[in-house]
C-alpha positions as CSV (number, residue, x, y, z in Angstrom):
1,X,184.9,196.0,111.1
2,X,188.4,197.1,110.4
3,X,189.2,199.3,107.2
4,X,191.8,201.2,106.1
5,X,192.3,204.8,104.6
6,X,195.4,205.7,102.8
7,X,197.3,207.5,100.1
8,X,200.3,206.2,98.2
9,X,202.5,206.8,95.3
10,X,203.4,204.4,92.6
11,X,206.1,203.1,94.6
12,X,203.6,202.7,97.6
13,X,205.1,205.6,99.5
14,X,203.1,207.8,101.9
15,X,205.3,209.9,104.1
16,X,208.6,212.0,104.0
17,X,210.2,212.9,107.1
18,X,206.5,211.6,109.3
19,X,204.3,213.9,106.8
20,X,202.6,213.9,103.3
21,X,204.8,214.3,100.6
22,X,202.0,216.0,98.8
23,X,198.9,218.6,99.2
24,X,196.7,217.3,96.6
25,X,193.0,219.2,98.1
26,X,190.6,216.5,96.1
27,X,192.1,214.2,97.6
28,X,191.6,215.5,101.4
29,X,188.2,216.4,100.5
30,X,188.1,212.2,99.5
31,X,189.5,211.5,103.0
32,X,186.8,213.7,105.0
33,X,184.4,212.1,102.9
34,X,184.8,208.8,103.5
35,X,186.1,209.4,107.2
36,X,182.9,211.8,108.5
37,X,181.2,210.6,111.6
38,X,183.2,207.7,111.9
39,X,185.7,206.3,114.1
40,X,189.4,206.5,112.9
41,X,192.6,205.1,114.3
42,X,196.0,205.9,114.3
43,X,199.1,206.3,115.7
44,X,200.2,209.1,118.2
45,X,203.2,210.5,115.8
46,X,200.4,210.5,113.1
47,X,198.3,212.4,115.2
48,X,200.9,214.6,117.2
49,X,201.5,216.0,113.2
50,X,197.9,216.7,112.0
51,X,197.8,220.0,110.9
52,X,194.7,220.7,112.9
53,X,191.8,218.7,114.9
54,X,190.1,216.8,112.8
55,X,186.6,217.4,113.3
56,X,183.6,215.2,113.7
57,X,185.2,212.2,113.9
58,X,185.9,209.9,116.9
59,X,189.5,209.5,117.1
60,X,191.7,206.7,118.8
61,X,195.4,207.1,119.1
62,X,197.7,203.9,119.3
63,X,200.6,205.2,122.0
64,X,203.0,203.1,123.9
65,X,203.2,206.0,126.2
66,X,201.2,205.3,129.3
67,X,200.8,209.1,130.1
68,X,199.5,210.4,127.0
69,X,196.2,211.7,127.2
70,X,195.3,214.0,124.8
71,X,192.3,215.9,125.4
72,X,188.8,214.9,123.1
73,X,190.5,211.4,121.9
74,X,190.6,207.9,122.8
75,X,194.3,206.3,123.7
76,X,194.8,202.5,123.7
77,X,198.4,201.4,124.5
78,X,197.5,197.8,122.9
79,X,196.9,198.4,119.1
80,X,196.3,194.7,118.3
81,X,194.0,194.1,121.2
82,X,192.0,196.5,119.8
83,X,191.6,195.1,117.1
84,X,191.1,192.1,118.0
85,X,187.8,193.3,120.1
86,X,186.4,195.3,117.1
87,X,187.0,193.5,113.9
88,X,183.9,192.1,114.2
89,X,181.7,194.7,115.2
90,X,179.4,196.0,113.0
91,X,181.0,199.7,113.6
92,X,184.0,200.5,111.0
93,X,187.1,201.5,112.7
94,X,189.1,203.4,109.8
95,X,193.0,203.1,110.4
96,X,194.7,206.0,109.0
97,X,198.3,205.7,110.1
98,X,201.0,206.0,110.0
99,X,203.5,203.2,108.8
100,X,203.9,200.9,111.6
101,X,200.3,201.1,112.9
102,X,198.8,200.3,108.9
103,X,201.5,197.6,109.0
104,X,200.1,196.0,112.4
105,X,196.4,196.7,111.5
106,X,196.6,195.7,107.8
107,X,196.0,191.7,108.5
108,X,192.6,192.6,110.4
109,X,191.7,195.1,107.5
110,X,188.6,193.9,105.7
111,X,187.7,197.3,103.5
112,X,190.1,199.4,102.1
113,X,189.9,203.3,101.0
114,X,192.8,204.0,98.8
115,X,194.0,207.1,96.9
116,X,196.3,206.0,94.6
117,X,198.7,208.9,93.8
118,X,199.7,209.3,89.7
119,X,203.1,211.2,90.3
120,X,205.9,209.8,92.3
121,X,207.2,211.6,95.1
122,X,210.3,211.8,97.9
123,X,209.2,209.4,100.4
124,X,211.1,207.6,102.8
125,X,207.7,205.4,104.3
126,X,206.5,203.1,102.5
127,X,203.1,201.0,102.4
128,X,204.5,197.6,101.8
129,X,202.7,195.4,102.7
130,X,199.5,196.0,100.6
131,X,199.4,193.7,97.3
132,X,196.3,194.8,95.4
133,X,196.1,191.0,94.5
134,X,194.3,190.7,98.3
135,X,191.3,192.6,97.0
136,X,188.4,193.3,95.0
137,X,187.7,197.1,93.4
138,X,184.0,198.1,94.6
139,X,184.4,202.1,93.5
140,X,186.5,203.5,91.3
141,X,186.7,207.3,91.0
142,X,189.2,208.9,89.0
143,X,191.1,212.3,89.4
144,X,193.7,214.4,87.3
145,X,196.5,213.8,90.3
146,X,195.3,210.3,91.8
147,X,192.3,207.4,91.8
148,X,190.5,206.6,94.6
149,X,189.1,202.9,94.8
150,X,187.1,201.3,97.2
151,X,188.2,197.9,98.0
152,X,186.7,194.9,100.1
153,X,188.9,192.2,100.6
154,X,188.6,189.0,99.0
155,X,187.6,185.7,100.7
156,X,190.0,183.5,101.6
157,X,188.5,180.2,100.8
């Protein structure tokens, strides 16, 4: 199975200049959460930025670069046939970034985890392909600076 975790504004914006635009700790304490033990996927400038390993989880990183092997990760240079051999699998594979990799994986995504962020911010990345419209709310927590929902997608019938 192939989810999605991911932060936005009100204009769907999630990154200034290939970081956050905002430090909002409840909100990475929702993204451990949901992202502990599991495997998550995303793109080498993604990771290249990460302010620090991120711990027990099993990372892949998308790279076009066929020589970058960053120790204690996976590396596929093929994003979609990745996920074209896991979005069946029982196991979740969590994409978490960053633009062009949620924009790629977003078609294959059938579970989302999404922060969305009250306040606007200076962004100059942009979410825009997800339409709410595609899914169905299964958890709904709500904090002072953002609401997290858990979504499934709907069935396409």
């Amino acid at each position: 199975m192939i989810s999605f975790s991911i932060a936005f504004d009100p204009n769907k914006g999630i990154g200034y200049k290939n970081v956050m635009p905002w430090h909002i700790k409840e909100e990475f304490k929702v993204f451990r959460r949901n992202t502990m033990f599991k495997n998550i996927v995303m793109g080498q400038t993604t990771y290249d930025n990460l302010p620090g390993p991120l711990k027990d989880r099993y990372i892949t990183v998308v790279s076009i670069d066929p020589d970058y092997h960053p120790e204690g990760v996976e590396v596929t240079n093929d994003l979609i046939a990745f996920l074209e051999e896991h979005e069946n699998d029982e196991t979740e594979y969590i994409i978490c970034g960053g633009a062009s990799i949620y924009r790629q994986a977003y078609p294959y995504c059938s579970k989302g985890y999404v922060s969305f962020i009250k306040k606007e911010y200076e962004v100059d990345t942009y979410f825009d392909v997800f339409d709410i419209d595609d899914w169905d709310v299964v958890q709904e927590e709500d904090y002072p600076e953002f609401t997290f929902r858990e979504l499934i997608r709907k069935n396409e019938e």
